[in-house]
N, C-alpha and C positions, 0 to 999 in steps of 0.2 A: 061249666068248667071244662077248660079244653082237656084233652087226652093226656099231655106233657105235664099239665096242673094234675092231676089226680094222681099220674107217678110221683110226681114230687109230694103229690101229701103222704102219700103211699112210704116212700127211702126217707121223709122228715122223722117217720114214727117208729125205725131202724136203731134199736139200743145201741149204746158202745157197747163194746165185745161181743156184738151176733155180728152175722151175715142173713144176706137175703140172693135166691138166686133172680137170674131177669127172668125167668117163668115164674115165679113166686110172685114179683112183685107186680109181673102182669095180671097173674090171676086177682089179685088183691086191688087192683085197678079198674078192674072190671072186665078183663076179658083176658082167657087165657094165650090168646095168639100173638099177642101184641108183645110178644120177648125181644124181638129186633128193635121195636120202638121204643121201648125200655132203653136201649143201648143208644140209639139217636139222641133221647130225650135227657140221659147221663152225660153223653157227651158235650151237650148245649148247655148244662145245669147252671143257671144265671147267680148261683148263690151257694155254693160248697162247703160253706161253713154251718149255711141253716139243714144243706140236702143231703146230708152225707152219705154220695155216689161212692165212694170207698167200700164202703159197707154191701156193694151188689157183686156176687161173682156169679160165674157160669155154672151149669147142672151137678159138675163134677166137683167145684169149689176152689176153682182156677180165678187167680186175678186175671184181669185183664189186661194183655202186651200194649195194648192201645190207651189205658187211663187218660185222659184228657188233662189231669192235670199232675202232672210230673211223670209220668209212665209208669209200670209196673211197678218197680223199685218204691217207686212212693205210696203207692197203693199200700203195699206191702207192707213197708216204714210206720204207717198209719193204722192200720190193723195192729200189727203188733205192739204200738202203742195203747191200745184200750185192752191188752191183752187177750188179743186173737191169734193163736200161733199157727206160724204157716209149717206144710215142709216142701219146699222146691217151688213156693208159690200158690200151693193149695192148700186149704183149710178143711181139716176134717169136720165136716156139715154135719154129722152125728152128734158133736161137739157144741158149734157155734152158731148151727143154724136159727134163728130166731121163730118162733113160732106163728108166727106175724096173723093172728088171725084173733087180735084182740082190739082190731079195726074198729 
């Protein structure tokens, strides 16, 4: 299984209404350092309806300005639809973080 395959198993098993950070979802991958690859691997996601990259933000709970598929806005759009509330784009992770360790 490549590297890009395991994140993706990894964001497939991402509830609606949590988030995952890209260290989260690195470490759940197999390797904690791989967060930049996280975000490579998001970016190329061949299937967004099965992968839902929406569901990844940064340490602090910031979408992403860069979203590959509609930009921020849509990012955003999307969270709040499975009822994840933002505020200025960040989601409080106290809240919505998903505990992701029922891998």
């Amino acid at each position: 299984m490549s590297v890009f395959e395991k994140i993706y198993e990894v964001v497939s098993q991402i509830p609606k209404g949590k988030v995952a950070t890209y260290g989260q979802v690195a470490l759940l991958a197999g390797n904690p350092r791989w967060s930049r690859v996280v975000g490579y691997a998001l970016h190329a996601n061949p299937d967004p309806e099965r992968i839902p990259c929406h569901r990844v933000v940064d340490r602090f709970g910031s979408v992403s300005k860069a979203f590959a598929f509609g930009g921020e806005n849509r990012q955003i759009y999307l969270l709040e639809r499975e009822g994840v509330k933002l505020n200025n784009g960040v989601v409080d992770l106290s809240r919505y973080q998903w505990d992701g360790f029922q891998i």
